[in-house]
C-alpha positions in Angstrom: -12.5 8.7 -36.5 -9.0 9.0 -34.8 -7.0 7.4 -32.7 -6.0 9.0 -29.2 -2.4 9.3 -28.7 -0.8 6.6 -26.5 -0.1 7.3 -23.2 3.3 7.4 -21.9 4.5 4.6 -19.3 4.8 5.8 -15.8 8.4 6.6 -14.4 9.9 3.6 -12.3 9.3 4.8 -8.8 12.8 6.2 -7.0 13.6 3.4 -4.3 12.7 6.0 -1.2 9.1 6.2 -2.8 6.1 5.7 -0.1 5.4 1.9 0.0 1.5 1.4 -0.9 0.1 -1.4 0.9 -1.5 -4.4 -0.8 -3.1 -4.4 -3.9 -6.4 -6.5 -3.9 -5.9 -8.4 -7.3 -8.8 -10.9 -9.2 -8.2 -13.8 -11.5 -9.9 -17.3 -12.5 -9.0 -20.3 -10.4 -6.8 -22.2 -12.5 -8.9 -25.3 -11.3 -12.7 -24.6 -11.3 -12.9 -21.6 -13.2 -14.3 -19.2 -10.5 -13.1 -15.9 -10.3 -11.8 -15.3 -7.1 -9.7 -12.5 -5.5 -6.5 -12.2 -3.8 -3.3 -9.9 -2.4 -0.7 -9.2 -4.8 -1.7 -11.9 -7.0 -1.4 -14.1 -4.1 -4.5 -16.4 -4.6 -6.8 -19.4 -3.0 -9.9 -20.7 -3.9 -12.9 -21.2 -1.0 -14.8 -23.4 -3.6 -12.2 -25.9 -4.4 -9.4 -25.5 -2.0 -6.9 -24.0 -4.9 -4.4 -22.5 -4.1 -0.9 -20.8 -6.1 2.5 -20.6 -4.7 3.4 -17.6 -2.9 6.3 -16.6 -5.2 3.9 -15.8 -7.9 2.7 -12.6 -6.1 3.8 -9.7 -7.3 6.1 -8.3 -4.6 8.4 -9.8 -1.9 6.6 -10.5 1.2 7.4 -8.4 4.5 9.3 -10.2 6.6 9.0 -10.5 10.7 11.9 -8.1 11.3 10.8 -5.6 9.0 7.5 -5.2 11.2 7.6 -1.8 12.2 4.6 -2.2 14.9 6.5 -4.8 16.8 8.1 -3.7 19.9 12.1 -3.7 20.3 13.6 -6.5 21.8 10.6 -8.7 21.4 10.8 -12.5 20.8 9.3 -14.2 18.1 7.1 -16.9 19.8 5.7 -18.4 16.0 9.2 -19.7 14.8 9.5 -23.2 15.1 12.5 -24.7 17.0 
C-alpha cells in the first residue's frame, strides 16, 4: 500500500485577488459543548448564551466606510455621539 504524494500548499493570493465573502465556519462551544456555527470563526451559542470575542475571527471586519452599497454623502445615523 502507498502513500499519495502530499499536495502542494496553495499560493498566497496577490492582494488585488477577488474578496470571497464570509466563510460559514463550525466549532464546539467552549462552554456547553454544543457544536454550533458561525462567520469567520466569529461565534455565539443560542443554548447557553456563549459567545467569543470578535478579534478571534479569521479576517478584519468591513468597516462602515468601506460599504460599497451605501450612497455618497450619506450620514451614519448608528454612531453614537
Amino acid at each position: 500500500m502507498s502513500i499519495p504524494p502530499a499536495t502542494p500548499a496553495p499560493e498566497p493570493e496577490p492582494e488585488h485577488a477577488t474578496v470571497i465573502g464570509p466563510e460559514i465556519t463550525y466549532a464546539e462551544c467552549r462552554q456547553c459543548g454544543t457544536l454550533i456555527a458561525g462567520l469567520d470563526g466569529r461565534y455565539s451559542c443560542g443554548v447557553c448564551g456563549w459567545v467569543n470575542h470578535h478579534s478571534e475571527g479569521h479576517r478584519i471586519l468591513p468597516r462602515a466606510e468601506d460599504d460599497t452599497n451605501r450612497a455618497a454623502g450619506d450620514r451614519d445615523d448608528n454612531r453614537l455621539g
